[in-house]
C-alpha positions in Angstrom: 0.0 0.0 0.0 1.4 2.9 -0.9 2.1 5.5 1.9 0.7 8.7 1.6 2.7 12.2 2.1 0.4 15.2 2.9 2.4 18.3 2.1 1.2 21.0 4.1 2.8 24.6 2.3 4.4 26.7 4.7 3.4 30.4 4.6 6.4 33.0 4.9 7.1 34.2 7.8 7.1 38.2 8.4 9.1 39.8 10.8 7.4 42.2 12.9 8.4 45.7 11.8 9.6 47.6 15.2 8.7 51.1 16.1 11.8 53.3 15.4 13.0 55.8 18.0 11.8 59.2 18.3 14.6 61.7 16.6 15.8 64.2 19.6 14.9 67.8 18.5 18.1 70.5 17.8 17.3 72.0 20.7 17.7 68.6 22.3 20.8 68.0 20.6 22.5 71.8 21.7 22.0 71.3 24.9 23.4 67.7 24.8 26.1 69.7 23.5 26.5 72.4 26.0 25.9 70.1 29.0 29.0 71.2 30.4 28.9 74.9 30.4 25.4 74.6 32.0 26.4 73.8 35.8 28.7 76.8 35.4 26.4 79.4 33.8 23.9 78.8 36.4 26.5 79.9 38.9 27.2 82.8 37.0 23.6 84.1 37.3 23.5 82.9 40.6 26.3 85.2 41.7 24.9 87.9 39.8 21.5 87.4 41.6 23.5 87.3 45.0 25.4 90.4 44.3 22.4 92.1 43.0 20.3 91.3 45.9 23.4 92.7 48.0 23.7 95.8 46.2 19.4 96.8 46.4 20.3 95.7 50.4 23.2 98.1 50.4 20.6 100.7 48.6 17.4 100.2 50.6 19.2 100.7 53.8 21.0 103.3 53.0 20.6 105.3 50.1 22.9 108.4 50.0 26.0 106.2 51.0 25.4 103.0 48.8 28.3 104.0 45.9 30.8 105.1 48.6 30.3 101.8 50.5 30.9 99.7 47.4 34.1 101.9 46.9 35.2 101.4 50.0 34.8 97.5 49.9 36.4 97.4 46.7 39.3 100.2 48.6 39.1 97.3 51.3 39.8 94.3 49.1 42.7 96.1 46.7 44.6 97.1 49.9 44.6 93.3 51.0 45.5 92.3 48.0 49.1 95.1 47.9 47.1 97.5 45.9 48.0 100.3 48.1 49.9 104.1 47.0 53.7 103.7 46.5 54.9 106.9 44.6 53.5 109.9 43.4 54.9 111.3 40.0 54.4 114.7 39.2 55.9 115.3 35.8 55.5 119.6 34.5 55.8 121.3 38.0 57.9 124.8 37.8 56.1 127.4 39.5 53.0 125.8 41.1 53.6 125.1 45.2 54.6 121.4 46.0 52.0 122.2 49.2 49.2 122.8 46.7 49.2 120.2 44.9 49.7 117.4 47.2 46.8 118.8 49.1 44.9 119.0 45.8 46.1 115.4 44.8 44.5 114.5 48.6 46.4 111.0 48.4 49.5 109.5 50.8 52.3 106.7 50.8 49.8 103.5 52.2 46.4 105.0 51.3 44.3 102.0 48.9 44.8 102.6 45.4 41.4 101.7 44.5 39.8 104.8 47.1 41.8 107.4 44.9 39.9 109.1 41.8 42.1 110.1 39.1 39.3 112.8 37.9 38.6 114.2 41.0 41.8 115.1 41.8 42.7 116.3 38.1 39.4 119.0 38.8 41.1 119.8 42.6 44.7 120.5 40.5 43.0 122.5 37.6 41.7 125.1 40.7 45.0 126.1 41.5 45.9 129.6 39.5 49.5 128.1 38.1 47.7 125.1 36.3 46.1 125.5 33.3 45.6 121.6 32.6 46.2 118.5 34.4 46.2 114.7 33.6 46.1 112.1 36.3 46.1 108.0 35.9 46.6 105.3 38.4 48.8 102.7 37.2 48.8 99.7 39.3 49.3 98.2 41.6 50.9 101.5 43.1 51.5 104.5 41.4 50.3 108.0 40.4 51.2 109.9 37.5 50.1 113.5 37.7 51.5 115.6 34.3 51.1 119.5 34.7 50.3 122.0 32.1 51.5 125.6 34.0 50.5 128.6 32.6 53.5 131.1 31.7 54.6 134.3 33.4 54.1 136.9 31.1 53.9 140.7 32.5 53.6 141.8 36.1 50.4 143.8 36.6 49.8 147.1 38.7 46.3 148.0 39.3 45.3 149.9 42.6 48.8 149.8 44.3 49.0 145.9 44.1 51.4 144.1 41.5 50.5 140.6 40.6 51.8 138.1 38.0 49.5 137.3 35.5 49.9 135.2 31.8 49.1 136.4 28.8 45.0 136.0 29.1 45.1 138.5 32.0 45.0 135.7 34.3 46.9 136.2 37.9 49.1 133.0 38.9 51.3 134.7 41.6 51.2 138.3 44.0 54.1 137.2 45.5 58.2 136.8 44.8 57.5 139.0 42.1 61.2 138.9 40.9 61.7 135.2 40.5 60.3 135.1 36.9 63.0 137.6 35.7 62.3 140.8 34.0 58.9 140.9 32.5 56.6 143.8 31.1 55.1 145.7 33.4 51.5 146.8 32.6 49.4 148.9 35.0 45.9 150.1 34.6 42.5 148.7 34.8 42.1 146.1 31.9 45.7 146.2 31.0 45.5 142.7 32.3 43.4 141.4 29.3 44.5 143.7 26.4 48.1 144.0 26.9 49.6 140.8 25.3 48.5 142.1 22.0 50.0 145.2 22.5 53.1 143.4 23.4 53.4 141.8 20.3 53.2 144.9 18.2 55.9 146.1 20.1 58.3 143.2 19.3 58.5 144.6 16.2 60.1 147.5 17.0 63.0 147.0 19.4 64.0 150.7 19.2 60.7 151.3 21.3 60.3 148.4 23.1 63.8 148.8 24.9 62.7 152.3 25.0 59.3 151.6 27.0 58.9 151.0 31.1 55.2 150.4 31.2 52.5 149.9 29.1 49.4 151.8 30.5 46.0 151.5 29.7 44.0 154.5 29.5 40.3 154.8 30.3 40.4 151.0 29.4 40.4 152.1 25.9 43.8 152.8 24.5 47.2 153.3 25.4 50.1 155.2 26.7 53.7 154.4 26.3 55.4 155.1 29.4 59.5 155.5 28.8 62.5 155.2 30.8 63.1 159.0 30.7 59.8 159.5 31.8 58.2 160.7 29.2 54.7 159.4 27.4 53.9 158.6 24.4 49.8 158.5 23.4 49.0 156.0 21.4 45.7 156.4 19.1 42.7 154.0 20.1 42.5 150.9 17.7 45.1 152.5 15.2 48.4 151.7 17.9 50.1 149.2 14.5 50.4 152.1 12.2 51.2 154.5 15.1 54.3 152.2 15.9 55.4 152.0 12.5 55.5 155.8 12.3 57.3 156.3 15.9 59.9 153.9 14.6 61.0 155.9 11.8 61.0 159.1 13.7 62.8 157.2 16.2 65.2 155.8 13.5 65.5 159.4 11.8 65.3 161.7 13.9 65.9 159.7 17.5 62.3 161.4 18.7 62.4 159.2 21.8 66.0 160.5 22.7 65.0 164.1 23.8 63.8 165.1 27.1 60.3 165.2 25.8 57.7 165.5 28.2 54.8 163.3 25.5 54.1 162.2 22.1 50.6 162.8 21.4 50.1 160.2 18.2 46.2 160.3 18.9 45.6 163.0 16.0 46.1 160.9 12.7 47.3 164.3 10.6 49.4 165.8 12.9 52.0 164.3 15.8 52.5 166.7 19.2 55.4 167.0 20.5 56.0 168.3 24.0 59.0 169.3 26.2 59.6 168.8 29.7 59.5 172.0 31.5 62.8 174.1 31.7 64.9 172.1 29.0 66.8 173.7 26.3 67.3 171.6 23.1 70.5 172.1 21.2 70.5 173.3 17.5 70.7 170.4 16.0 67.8 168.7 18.2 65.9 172.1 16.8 66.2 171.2 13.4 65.6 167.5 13.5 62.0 168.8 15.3 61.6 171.1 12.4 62.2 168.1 9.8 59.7 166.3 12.3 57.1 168.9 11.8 57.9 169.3 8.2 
């Protein structure tokens, strides 16, 4: 008998498809990243909320001295850590008092670096009359560099019996040791002190007048007088003293005008020059006809 084989057809097999993993966002993935800098910027804005926190404490409980207590915590923490003043440098100084501007610098050898302000003590320093500009810096850990800008002497100034130093804007730097700045102009009057400089000039020009000339005096606070070594004065015209000069100087030069004893030189009259004598003097006849060339 013959055996029967039942074939039974086997049906593929599928595999069972898995879910796949959800893709982490880029968000996710930067801050995978950045894992490490996390821990320390959250310590960051933890200090920051600390010292802010501090500083509104510092505020609300006392208002008016919150900035100079910070300062002087921070004047605290750089002296314990050597920031303290070693050496002063002044760089500039001629004429302004050692005395003034150590007082106006208002720092000593020890004091905390950090407590010292560079700007106030350049405004302190620009106060005294011989400075006309001042830098200041603090170079750590201990120095400060102060570099002066003095004005310079330029005439001595003699208004209502009192002589002072003053520069050339009028302004007074000294009314004392008059005569350690050498020989100098001497201007007296009331506004001489603003006006005379310019006047000054002109007469740099004309060395035959200038070595001539003892004072410059202002008149009325208007114009000028030429006051000379022999005493006499010349009268300059108001606004018109350039051309005046340049026509003393030749009668200087040709007829030595400014040689005679001459009591003035009126020069105010554009058309005519006035000459007058000091009382009781004689000239000689050849002082005569250089007067009647003058006239001529």
């Amino acid at each position: 008998m013959a055996r029967s084989a039942t074939l039974t057809a086997r049906r593929p097999v599928r595999a069972e498809k898995r879910p796949e993993p959800d893709r982490p966002s880029r968000l996710r993935l930067w801050l995978k990243r950045r894992r490490g800098l996390l821990r320390p910027a959250a310590l960051w804005l933890m200090g920051c909320f600390v010292l802010g926190a501090a500083g509104y404490a510092v505020y609300a409980a006392d208002p008016a001295g919150r900035v100079r207590a910070v300062v002087e915590n921070a004047a605290e923490i750089g002296l314990a850590a050597g920031l303290a003043v070693q050496e002063v440098v002044v760089e500039g100084r001629q004429n302004t008092p050692a005395d003034l501007i150590r007082a106006a610098i208002g720092a000593e050898l020890g004091d905390p670096m950090l407590a010292f302000s560079p700007e106030e003590a350049r405004a302190r320093l620009e106060t005294i009359a011989w400075v006309e500009a001042a830098h200041v810096e603090r170079r750590l850990p201990g120095t400060i560099l102060v570099k002066l800008t003095e004005r310079t002497p330029f005439a001595i100034w003699q208004h209502q019996g009192r002589f002072s130093i003053i520069d050339r804007e009028g302004l007074v730097v000294e009314t004392e040791t008059l005569d350690a700045f050498g020989p100098l102009p001497l201007v007296v009057g009331a506004g001489a002190d603003k006006h005379a400089a310019g006047l000054y000039d002109l007469l740099l020009a004309h060395r035959s007048i200038l070595a001539r000339t003892q004072a410059l005096v202002r008149v009325g606070e208007r114009r000028w007088n030429l006051r000379l070594h022999n005493g006499a004065d010349v009268l300059l015209p108001e606004g018109q003293e350039a051309p005046a000069l340049n026509r003393l100087s030749e009668l200087q030069a040709r007829n030595a005008l400014l040689d005679r004893p001459l009591a003035s030189v009126d020069m105010r009259l554009p058309d005519r020059l006035v000459v007058r004598q000091q009382p009781g003097t004689v000239e000689p006849p050849a002082a005569r006809r250089n007067a009647r060339n003058t006239r001529g």
